[in-house]
MIBA-317520 format. One record per residue: residue in three letters; x, y, z of N, C-alpha, C in turn; residue number from 1. Coordinates in Angstrom, 1 decimal. Atoms other than C-alpha are relative to their C-alpha. Layout:
BEGIN
(ALA; (X; Y; Z); (X; Y; Z); (X; Y; Z); NUM)
...
end
This chain:
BEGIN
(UNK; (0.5; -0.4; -1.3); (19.6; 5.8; -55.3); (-1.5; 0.4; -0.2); 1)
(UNK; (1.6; -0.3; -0.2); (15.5; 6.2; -54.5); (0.0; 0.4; 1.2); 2)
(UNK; (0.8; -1.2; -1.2); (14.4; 9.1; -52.5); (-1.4; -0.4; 0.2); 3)
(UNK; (1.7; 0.9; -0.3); (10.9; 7.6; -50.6); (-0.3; 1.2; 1.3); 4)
(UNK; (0.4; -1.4; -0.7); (9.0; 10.6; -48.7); (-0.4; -0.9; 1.9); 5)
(UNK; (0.5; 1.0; -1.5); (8.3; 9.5; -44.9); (-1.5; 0.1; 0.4); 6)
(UNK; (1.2; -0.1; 0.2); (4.8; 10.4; -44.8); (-0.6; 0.4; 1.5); 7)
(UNK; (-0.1; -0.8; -2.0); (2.6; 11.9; -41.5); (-0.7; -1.5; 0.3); 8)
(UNK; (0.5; 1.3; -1.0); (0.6; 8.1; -40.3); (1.8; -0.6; 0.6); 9)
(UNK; (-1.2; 0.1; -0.5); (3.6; 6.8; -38.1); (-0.4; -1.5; 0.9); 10)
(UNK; (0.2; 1.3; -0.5); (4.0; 3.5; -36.1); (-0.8; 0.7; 1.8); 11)
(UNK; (0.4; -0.3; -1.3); (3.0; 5.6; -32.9); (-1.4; 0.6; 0.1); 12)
(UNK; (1.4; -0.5; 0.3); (-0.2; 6.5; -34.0); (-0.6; -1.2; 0.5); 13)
(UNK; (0.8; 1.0; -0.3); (-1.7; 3.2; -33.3); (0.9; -1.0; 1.5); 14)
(UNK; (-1.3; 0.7; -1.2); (1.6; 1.8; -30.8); (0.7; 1.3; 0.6); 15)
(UNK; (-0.6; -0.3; -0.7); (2.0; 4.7; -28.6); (0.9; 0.3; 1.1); 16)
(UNK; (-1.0; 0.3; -0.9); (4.2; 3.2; -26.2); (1.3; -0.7; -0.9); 17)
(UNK; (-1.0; 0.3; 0.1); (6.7; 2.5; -28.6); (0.8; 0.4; 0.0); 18)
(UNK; (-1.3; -0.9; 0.4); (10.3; 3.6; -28.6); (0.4; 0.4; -1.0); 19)
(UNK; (-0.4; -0.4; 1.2); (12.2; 4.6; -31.2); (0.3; -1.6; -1.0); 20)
(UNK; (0.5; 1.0; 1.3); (12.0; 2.4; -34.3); (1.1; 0.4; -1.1); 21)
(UNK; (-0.2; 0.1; 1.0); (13.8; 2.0; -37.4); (-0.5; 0.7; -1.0); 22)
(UNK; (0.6; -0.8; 1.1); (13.1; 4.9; -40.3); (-0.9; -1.3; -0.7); 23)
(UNK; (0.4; 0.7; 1.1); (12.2; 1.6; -42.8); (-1.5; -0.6; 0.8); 24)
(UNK; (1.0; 0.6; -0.6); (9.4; 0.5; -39.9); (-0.8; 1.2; 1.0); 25)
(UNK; (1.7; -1.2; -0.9); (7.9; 3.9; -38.3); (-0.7; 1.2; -1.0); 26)
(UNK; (1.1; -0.3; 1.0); (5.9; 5.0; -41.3); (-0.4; -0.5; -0.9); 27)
(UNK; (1.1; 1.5; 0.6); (3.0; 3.1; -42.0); (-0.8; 0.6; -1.1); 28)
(UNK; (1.1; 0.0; 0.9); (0.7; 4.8; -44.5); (0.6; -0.4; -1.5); 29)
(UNK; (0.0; 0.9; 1.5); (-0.1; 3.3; -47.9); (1.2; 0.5; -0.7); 30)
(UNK; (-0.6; -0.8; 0.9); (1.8; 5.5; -49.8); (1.9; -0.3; 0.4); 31)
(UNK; (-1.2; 0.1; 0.0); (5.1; 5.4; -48.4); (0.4; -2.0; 0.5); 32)
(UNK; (-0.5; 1.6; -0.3); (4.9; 1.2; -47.4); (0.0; 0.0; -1.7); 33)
(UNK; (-0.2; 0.7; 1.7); (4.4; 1.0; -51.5); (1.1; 0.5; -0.5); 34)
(UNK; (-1.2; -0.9; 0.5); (7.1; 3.6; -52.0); (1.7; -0.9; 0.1); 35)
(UNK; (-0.7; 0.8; -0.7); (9.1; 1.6; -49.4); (0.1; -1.6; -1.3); 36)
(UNK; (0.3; 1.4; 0.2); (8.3; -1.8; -50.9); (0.8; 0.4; -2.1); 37)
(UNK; (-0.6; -0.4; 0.7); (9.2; -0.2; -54.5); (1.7; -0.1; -0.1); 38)
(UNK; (-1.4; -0.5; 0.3); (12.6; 1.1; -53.8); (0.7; -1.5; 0.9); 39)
(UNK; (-0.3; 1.0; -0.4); (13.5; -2.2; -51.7); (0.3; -1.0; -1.4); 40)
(UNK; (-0.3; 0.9; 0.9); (12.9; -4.0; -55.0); (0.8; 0.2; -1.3); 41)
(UNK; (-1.0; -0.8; 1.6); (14.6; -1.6; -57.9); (1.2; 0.8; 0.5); 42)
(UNK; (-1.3; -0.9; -0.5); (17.0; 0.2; -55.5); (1.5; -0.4; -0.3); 43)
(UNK; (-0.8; 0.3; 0.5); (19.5; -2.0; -56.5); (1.5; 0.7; 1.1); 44)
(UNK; (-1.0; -0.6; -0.7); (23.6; -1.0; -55.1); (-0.6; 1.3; 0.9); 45)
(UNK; (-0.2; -0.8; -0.5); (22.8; 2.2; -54.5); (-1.1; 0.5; 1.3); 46)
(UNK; (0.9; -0.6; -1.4); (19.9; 1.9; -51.5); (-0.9; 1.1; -0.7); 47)
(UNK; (1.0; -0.9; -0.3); (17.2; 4.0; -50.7); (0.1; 0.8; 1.4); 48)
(UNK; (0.2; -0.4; -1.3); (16.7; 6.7; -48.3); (-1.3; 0.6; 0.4); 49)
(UNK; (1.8; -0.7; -0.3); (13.8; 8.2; -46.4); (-0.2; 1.2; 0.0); 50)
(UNK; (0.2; -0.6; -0.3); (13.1; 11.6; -46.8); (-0.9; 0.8; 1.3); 51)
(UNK; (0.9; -0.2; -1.4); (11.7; 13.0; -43.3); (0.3; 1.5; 0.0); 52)
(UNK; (-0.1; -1.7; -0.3); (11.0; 17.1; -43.0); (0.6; 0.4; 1.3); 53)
(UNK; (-0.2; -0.8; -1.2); (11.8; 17.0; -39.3); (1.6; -0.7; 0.1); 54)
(UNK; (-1.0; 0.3; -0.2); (15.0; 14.5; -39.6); (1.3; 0.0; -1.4); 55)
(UNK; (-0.4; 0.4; 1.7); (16.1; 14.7; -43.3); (-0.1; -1.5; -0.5); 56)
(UNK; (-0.3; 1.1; 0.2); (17.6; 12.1; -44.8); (0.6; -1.5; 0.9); 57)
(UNK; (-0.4; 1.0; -1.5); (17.4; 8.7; -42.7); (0.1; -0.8; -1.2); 58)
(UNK; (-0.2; 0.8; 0.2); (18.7; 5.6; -43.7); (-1.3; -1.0; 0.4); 59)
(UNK; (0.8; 0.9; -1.1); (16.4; 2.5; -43.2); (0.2; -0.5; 1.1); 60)
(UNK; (0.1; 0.5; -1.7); (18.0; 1.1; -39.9); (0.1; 1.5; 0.5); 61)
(UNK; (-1.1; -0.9; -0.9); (18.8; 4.7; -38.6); (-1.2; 0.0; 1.0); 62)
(UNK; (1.2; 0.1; -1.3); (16.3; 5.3; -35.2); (-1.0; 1.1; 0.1); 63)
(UNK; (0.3; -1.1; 0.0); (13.7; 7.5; -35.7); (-1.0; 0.0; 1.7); 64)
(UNK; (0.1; 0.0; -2.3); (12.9; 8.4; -31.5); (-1.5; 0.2; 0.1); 65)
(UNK; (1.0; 0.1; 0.0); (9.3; 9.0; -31.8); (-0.8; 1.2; -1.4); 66)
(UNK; (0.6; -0.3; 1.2); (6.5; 10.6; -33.5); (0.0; 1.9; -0.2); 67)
(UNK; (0.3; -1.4; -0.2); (6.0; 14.3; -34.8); (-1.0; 0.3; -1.2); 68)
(UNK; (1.4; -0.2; 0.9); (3.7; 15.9; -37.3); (0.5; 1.7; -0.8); 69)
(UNK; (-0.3; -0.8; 0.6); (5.9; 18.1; -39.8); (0.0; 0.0; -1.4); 70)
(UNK; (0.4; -0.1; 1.7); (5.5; 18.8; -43.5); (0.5; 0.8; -0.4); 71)
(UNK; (-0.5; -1.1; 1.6); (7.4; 20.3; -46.5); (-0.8; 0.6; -0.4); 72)
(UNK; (0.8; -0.9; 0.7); (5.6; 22.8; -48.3); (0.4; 0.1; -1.5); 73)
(UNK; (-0.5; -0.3; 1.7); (5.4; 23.7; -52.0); (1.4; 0.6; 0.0); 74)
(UNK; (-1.5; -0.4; 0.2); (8.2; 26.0; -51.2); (0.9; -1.0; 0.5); 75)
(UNK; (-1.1; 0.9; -0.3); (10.2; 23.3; -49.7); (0.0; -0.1; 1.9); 76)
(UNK; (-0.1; 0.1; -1.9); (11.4; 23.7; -45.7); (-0.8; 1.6; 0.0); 77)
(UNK; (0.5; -0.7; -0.5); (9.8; 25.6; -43.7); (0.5; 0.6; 1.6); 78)
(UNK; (-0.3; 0.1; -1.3); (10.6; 27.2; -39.9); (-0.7; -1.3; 0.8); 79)
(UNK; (0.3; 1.7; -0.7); (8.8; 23.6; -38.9); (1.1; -0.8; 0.1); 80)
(UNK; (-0.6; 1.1; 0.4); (11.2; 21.8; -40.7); (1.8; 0.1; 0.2); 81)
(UNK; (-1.6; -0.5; 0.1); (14.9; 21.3; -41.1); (0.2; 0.6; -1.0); 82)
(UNK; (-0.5; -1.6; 1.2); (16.8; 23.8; -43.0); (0.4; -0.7; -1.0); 83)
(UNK; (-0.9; 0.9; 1.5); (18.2; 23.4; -46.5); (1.1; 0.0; 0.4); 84)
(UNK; (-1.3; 0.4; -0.2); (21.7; 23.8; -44.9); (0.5; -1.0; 0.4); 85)
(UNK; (-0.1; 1.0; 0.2); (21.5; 20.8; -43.5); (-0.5; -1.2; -0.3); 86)
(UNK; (0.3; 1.0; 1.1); (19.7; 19.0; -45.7); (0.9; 0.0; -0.8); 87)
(UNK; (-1.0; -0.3; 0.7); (22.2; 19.9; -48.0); (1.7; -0.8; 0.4); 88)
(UNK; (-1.7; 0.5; -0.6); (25.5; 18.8; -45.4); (-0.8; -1.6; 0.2); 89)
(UNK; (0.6; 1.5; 0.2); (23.4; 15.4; -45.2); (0.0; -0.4; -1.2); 90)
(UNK; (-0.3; 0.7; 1.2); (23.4; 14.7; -48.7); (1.2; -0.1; -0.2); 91)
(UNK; (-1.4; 0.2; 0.3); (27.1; 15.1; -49.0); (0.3; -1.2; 0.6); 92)
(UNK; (-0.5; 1.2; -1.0); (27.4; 12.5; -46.2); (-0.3; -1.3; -0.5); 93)
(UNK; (0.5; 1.7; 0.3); (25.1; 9.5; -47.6); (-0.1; 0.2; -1.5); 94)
(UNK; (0.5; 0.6; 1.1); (24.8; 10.4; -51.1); (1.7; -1.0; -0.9); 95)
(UNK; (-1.9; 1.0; 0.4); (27.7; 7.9; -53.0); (0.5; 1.1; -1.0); 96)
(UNK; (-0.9; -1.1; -0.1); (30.4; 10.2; -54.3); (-0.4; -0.4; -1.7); 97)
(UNK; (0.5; 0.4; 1.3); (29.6; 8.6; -58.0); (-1.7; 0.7; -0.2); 98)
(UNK; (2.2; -0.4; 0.7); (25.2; 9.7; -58.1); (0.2; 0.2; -0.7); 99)
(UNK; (0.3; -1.1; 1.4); (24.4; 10.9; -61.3); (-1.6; 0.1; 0.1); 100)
(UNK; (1.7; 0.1; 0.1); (20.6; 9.9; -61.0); (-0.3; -0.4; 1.4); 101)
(UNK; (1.0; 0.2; -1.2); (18.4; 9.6; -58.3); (-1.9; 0.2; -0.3); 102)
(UNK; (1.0; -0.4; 0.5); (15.1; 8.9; -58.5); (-1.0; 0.1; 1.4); 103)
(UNK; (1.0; -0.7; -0.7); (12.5; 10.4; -56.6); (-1.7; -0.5; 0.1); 104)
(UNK; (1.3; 0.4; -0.1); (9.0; 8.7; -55.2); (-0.5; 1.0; 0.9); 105)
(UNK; (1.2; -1.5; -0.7); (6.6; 11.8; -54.1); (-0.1; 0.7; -1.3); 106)
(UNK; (0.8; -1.4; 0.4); (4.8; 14.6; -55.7); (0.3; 1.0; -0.3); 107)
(UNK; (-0.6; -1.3; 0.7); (5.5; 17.7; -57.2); (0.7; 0.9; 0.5); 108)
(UNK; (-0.4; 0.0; -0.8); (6.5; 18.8; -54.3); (1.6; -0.3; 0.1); 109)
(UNK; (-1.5; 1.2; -0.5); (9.7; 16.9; -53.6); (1.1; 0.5; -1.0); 110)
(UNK; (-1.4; -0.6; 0.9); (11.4; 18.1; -56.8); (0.4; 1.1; -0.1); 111)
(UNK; (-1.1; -1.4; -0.2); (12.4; 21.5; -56.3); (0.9; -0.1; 0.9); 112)
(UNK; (-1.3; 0.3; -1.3); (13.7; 20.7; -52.9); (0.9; -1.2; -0.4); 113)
(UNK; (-1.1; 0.7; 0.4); (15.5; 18.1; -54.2); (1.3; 0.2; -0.9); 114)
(UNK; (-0.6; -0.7; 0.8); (16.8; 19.8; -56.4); (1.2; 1.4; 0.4); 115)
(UNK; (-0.4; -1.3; -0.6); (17.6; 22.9; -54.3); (1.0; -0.7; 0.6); 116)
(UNK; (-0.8; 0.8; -0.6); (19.4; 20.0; -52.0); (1.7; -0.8; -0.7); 117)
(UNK; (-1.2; 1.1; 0.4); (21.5; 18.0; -54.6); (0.6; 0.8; -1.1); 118)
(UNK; (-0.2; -0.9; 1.2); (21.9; 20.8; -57.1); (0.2; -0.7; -1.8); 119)
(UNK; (0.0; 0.7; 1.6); (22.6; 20.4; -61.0); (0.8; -1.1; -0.4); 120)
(UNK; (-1.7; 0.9; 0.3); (25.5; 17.8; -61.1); (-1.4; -1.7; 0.0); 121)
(UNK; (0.9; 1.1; 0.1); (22.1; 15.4; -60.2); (-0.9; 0.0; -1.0); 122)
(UNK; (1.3; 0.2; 0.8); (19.4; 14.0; -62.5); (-0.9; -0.7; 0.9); 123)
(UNK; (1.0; 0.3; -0.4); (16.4; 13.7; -60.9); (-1.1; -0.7; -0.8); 124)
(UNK; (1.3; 0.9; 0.6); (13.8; 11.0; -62.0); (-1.3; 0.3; 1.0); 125)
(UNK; (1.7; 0.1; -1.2); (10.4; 11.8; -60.9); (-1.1; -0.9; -0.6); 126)
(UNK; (0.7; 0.5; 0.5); (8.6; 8.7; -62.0); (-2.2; 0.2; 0.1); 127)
(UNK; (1.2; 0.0; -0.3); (5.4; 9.7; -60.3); (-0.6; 1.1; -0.3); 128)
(UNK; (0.3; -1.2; 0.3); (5.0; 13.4; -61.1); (-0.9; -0.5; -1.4); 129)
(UNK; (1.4; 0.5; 1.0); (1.9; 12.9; -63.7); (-0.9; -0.5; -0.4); 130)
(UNK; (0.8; 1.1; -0.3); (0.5; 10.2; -62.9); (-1.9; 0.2; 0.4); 131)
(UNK; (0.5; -0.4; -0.5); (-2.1; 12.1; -61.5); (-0.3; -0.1; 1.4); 132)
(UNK; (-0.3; 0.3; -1.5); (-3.2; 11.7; -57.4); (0.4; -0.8; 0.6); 133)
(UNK; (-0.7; 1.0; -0.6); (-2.1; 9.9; -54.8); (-0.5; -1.4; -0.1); 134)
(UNK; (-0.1; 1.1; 0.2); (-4.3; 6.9; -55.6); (0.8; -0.1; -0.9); 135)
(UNK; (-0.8; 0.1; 1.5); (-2.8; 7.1; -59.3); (0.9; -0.3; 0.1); 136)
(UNK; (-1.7; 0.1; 0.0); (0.5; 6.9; -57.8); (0.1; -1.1; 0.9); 137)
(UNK; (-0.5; 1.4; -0.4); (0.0; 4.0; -55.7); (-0.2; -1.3; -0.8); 138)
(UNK; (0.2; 1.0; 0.8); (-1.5; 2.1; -58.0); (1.2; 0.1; -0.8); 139)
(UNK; (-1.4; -0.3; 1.1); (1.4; 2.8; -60.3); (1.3; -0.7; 0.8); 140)
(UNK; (-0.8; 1.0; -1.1); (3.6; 1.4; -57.4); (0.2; -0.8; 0.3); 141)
(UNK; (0.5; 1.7; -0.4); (1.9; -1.6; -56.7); (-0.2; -0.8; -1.2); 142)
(UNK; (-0.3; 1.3; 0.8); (1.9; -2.8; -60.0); (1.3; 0.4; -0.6); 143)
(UNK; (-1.7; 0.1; 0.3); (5.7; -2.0; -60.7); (0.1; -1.1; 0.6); 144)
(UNK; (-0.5; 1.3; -0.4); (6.2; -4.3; -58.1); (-0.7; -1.3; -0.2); 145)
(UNK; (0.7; 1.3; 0.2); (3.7; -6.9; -58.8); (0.6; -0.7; -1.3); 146)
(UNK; (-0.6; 0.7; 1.2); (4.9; -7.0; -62.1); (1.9; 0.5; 0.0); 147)
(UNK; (-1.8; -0.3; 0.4); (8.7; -6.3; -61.5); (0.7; 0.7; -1.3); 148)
(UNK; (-0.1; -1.3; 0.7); (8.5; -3.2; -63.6); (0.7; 1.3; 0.0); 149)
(UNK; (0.5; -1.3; -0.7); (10.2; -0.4; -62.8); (-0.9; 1.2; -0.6); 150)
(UNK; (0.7; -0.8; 0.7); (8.6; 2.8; -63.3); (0.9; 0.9; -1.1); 151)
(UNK; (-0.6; -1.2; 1.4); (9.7; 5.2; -66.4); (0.2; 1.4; 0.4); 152)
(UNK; (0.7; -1.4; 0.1); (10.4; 8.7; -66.1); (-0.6; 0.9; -0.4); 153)
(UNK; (1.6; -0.9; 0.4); (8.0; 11.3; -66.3); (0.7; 1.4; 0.2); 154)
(UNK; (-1.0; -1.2; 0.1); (10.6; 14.3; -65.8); (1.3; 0.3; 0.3); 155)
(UNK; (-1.3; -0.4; 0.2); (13.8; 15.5; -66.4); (0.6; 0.9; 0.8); 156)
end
């Protein structure tokens, strides 16, 4: 399974008259289309999902209804966002009853709360954590998939 962050550019930033949209087609910035485009090609059985702060965990067809402008924090959720409790009753639901690993596309960021979310029984891959910034990490992205690489981990 690959965790892909939903990111704040959205399809309604440029198309706001559109309706609700598909998680895998209403967040357009670089970072999460390479993320996207990534976990499409190494996700392999077990899918990908989208991390979203204001909806959790979406599937790629699930509907996301329009746009908003919420953000995780170093500490994780925040009163913006959704809570850890059901962040937490949403993992139970879509993660497959087998996981042992999951790997994680975002920032330094992303792994506590993931961690806080899926607890110890997961291994977290954070291929991108060291890479250095966000270009560092798309480029690291874009040539995984150019060259049908995946990436390595970078923490345990």
């Amino acid at each position: 399974m690959i965790i892909v962050p939903s990111g704040k550019p959205k399809i309604w930033d440029k198309s706001p008259e559109k309706g609700a949209v598909p998680a895998r087609k209403a967040y357009t910035g670089t970072f999460h289309r390479l993320a996207r485009a990534y976990a499409e090609q190494f996700a392999g059985n077990g899918g990908y999902l989208i991390l979203s702060p204001k909806y959790g965990f979406l599937r790629p067809n699930d509907l996301v209804p329009g746009s908003y402008d919420v953000r995780f924090t170093r500490k994780g959720t925040n009163p913006t966002t959704i809570d850890l409790k059901t962040l937490k009753q949403q993992w139970e639901k879509v993660a497959l009853s087998t996981e042992e690993t999951v790997t994680l596309l975002g920032g330094v960021k992303y792994g506590p709360l993931c961690r806080a979310i899926m607890g110890e029984a997961v291994r977290i891959e954070e291929p991108l954590v060291g890479q250095g910034g966000i270009g560092f990490m798309q480029q690291a992205l874009k040539k995984a998939v150019e060259m049908n690489q995946p990436l390595t981990n970078r923490r345990d």
